[in-house]
N, C-alpha and C positions, 0 to 999 in steps of 0.2 A: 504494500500500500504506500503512495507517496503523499506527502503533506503538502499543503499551500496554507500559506498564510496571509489573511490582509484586512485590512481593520476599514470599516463601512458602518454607513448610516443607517438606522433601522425606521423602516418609513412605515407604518400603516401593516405591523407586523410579516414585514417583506425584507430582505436581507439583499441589498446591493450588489452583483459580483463584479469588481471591477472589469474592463472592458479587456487587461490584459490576460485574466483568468478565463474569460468565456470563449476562445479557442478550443482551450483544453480542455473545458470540461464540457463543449461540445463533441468534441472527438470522444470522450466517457459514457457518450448517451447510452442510458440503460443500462451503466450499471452500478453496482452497489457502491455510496458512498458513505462516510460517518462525518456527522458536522459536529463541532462541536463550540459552542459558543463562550465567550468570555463577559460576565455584564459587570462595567465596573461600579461598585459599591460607594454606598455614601454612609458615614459612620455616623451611628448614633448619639448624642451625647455623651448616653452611659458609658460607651465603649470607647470615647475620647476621653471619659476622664479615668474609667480602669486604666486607660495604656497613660494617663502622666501619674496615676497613683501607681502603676507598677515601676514607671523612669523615678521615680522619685526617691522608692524604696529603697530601688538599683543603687542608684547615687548615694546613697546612706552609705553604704561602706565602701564608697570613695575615698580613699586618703591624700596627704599632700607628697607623700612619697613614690602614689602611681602615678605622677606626673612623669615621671622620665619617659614612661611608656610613651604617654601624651605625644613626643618631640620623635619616632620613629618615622 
């Protein structure tokens, strides 16, 4: 199976394929493909402040001596 990748507009529950894909995957006609979609995500409050109550904890045992790290 070969992959393509290419990121499109979703109109009116319709999936775009750019115009350089639709050669090949007219040459494919009939037969079996797997789509598989990517929806990117919008965070909830809750879960923007779990992720700075978890950086924050993190940072807790932060010292001034792992700074040397810091300068790598």
């Amino acid at each position: 199976m070969k992959a393509v990748e290419f990121e499109s507009e979703l109109s009116d529950n319709t999936i775009k394929i750019p115009e350089n894909f639709q050669l090949e995957l007219s040459l494919s006609k009939d037969k079996h493909v797997r789509v598989i979609v990517l929806i990117d995500e919008f965070e909830t409050n809750e879960e923007a402040e779990f992720k700075n109550m978890a950086s924050a904890q993190f940072l807790k045992g932060y010292d001034e001596t792992d700074s040397v790290y810091d300068k790598l």
